[in-house]
N, C-alpha and C positions, 0 to 999 in steps of 0.2 A: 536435117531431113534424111531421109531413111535411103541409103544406095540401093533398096530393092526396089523396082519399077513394077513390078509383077510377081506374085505369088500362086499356089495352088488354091483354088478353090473347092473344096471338096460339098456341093451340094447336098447331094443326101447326109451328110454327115449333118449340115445344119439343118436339116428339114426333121431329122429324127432326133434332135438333142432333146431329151426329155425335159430337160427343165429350162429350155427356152420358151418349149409347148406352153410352158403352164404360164406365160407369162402374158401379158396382154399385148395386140396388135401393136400397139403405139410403142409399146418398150421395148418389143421387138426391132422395130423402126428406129428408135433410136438404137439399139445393138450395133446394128448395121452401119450406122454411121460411125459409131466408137469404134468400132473394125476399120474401116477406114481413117481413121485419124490412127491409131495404134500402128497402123501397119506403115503410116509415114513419123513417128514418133523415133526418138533417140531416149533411152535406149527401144528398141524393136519388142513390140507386143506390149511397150507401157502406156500409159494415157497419160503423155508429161509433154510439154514442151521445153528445149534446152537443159533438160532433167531434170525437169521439177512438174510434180503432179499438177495438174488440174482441178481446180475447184469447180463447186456446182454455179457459181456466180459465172467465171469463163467460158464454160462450156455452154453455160444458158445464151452469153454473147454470140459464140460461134456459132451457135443452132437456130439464133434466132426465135428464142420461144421463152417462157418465165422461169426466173429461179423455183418457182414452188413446182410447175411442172417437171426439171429436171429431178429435182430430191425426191420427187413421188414416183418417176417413175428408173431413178436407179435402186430406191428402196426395194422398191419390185423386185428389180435385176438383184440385187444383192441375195435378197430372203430368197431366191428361187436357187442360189448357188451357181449363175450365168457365171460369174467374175469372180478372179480374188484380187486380195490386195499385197502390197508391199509393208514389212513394219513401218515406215515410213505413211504410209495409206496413201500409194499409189496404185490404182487400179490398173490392173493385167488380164489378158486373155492368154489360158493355160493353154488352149491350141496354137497359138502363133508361137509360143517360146517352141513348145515340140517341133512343130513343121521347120523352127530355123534352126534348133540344131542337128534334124536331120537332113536340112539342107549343107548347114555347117559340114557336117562330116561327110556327108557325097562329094563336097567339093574337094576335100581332103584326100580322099581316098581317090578321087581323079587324077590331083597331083601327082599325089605317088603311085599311079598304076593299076589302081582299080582296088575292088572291096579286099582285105586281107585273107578273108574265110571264105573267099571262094574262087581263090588262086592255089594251082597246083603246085600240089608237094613235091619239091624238087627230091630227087632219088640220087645219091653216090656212085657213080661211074664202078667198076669193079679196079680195083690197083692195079697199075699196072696199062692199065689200056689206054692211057692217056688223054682222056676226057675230064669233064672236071662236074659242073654240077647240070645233071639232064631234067626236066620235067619229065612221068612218064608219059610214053605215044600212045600208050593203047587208051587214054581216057583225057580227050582235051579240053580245055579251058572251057568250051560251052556246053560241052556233056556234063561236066561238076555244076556248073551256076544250074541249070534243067537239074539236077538233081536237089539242089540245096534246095530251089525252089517248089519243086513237091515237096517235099519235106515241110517244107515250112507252110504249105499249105493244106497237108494232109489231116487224117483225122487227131484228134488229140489224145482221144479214148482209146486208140486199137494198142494194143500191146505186140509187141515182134515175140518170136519165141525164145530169144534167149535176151530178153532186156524186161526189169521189172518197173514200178510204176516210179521211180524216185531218175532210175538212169533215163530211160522215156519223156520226164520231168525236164531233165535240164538237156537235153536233145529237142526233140519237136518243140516244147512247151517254151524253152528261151529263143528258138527262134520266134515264134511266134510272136511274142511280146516283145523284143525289139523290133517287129516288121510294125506291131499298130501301135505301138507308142514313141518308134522312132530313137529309142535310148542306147547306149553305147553297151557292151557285152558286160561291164560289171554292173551298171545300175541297173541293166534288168539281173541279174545273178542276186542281186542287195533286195529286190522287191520279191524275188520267188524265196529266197532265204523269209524275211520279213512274215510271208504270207506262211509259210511252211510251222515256223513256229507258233503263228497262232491259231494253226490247225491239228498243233501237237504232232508236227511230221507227219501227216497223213497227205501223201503226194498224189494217192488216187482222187482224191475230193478235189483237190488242189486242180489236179487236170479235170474235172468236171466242171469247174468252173470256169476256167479258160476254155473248154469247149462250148459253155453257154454263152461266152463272150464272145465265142469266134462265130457264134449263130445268130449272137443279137444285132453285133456290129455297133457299139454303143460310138457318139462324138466323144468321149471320155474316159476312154479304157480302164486306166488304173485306177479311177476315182470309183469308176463301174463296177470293177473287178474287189475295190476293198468294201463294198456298200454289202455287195454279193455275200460276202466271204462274213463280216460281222451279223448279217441277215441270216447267216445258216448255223452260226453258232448262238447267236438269241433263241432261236429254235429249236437247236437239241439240247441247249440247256432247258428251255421252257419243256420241253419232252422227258427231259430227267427229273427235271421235279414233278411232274405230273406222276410217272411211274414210281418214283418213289415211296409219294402220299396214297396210290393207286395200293403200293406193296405193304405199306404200313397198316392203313384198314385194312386189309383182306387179314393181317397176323394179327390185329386186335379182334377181330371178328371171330378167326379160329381160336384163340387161346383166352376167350370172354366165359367167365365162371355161370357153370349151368345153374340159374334158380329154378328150374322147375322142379318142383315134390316129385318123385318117383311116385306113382300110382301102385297102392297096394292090391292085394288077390281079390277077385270078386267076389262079392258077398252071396250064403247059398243061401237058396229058398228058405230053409227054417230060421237062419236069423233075419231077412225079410221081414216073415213073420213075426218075430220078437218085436224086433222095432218096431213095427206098425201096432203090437198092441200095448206096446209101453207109451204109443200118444193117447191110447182112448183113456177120458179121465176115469177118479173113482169113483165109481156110485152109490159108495158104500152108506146107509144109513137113510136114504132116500125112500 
C-alpha cells in the first residue's frame, strides 16, 4: 500500500480534461475510482496490486459490477486517451507519476536547503579581508524567489530589448514548463530541444504555443503542447501545398499558347459589294 495518505487534488484541472469530457458519465465514475485505487497501488500511479496489473475479471470483483461492463467502459477510457499503459499492459495515470515526482523533488530539495535555482549566488569576499564566501545583502533570499516567480509567470511572448526569441526560449519558456509539468531542468531542456526541431528552430512559434498553453491551462501539458505543435505544422504544410498548386495554374495559365486567329483589316465597302454580288446567281440564258 501506498505511504501517501493524501495528495493534491487539482479540481479544475479534472473538470477541464478534454478527453475525460468526451467520455461518458459512468466511465467517468469509474475514472475516479481507478484514481483511487492507483493512488494506493505499488508501484504509485499503476493499477497493480503487489506489482502486477489488474485484469478486467478483478477489477469487475472489486467494483462490484460485470466483466462486460468493466471492458466497455475502459474501452471508452482507453480510445478517448484518459490512460496509458505499461509494455507490460499495465494501466497508469500520467498525472499522478508528474504530481509525484514533483512531489519527489520538493522533498529533495527540503532536505538540502531549499530549490537550487532560487538560492542566492554566494559572491568571493575580496583577498585579504578575511571573510570567506558571503551571499549578496542587497538582494535576499525572498526578493530572488518574488523574482524567479514573475518570471515564470510572466508573459511568454514579450521580448526584453536585448534577448531574442531562442535566449527568451529557454529563460521564461523552461521555466514555465517545468512549473506545469512538474519535470526536472534537463527534461524540460530535452522536450523544448524535441519541439524546436520539429519546428525547424523556429523559437518564436515555439513560445506561441506555450503561451496558448499558459492560457488554456490544459490537465495534460505536454501531450497538449505536442498535439498543438503537430496541428500547426499539418497546416502549413496543408497551406504549402495549396500555394503551390495555387502558383503552378496561375504559370500554366500565363504561359498557355494563344489559339485565337488574329483578326484580319476590315473589309471596305466596295469589296462588301463584290461579295454580295458574287452570291446572286447566273441568269444567263433565261
Amino acid at each position: 500500500m501506498s505511504k501517501r495518505r493524501w495528495s493534491k487534488f487539482w479540481w479544475q484541472d479534472y473538470e477541464r480534461d478534454p478527453a475525460l469530457r468526451l467520455c461518458s458519465l459512468a466511465a467517468q465514475g469509474l475514472w475516479m475510482r481507478l484514481l483511487c485505487l492507483m493512488h494506493e497501488a505499488e508501484p504509485y500511479g499503476h493499477l497493480c496490486v503487489n506489482h502486477r496489473p489488474l485484469h478486467t475479471r478483478q477489477l469487475a470483483q472489486m467494483l462490484g459490477v460485470s466483466d462486460r461492463q468493466i471492458q466497455r467502459l475502459m474501452a471508452e477510457l482507453r480510445e478517448a486517451g484518459v490512460y496509458s499503459t505499461t509494455p507490460d499492459g499495465a494501466v497508469f495515470c500520467r498525472r499522478l507519476l508528474r504530481d509525484k515526482a514533483a512531489s519527489d523533488l520538493g522533498s529533495h530539495w527540503g532536505r538540502t536547503g531549499g530549490n537550487p535555482q532560487l538560492k542566492p549566488t554566494p559572491q568571493r569576499a575580496p583577498e585579504g579581508s578575511g571573510e570567506g564566501l558571503t551571499a549578496p545583502a542587497s538582494q535576499p533570499l525572498k526578493h530572488q524567489e518574488a523574482e524567479a516567480e514573475s518570471e515564470a509567470e510572466s508573459s511568454l511572448t514579450a521580448f526584453g530589448p536585448d534577448s531574442d526569441a531562442r535566449t527568451h526560449l529557454f529563460n521564461t519558456g523552461l521555466l514555465f514548463l517545468k512549473r506545469v509539468t512538474g519535470r526536472p531542468d534537463r527534461s524540460a531542456r530535452a522536450l523544448l530541444g524535441k519541439w524546436l526541431k520539429m519546428l525547424a528552430d523556429d523559437a518564436a512559434t515555439l513560445l506561441a504555443v506555450l503561451a496558448e498553453c499558459e492560457a488554456f491551462n490544459p490537465a495534460e501539458p505536454v501531450s497538449w503542447l505536442e498535439a498543438t505543435i503537430r496541428h500547426r505544422l499539418a497546416a502549413e504544410a496543408e497551406a504549402a501545398q495549396a500555394e503551390a498548386a495555387q502558383t503552378e495554374a496561375t504559370s500554366q495559365t500565363t504561359h498557355a499558347p494563344n489559339t485565337t486567329t488574329p483578326a484580319g483589316p476590315a473589309p471596305t465597302p466596295h469589296a462588301k459589294r463584290m461579295t454580295a454580288w458574287a452570291a446572286v446567281p447566273d441568269l444567263e440564258g433565261v
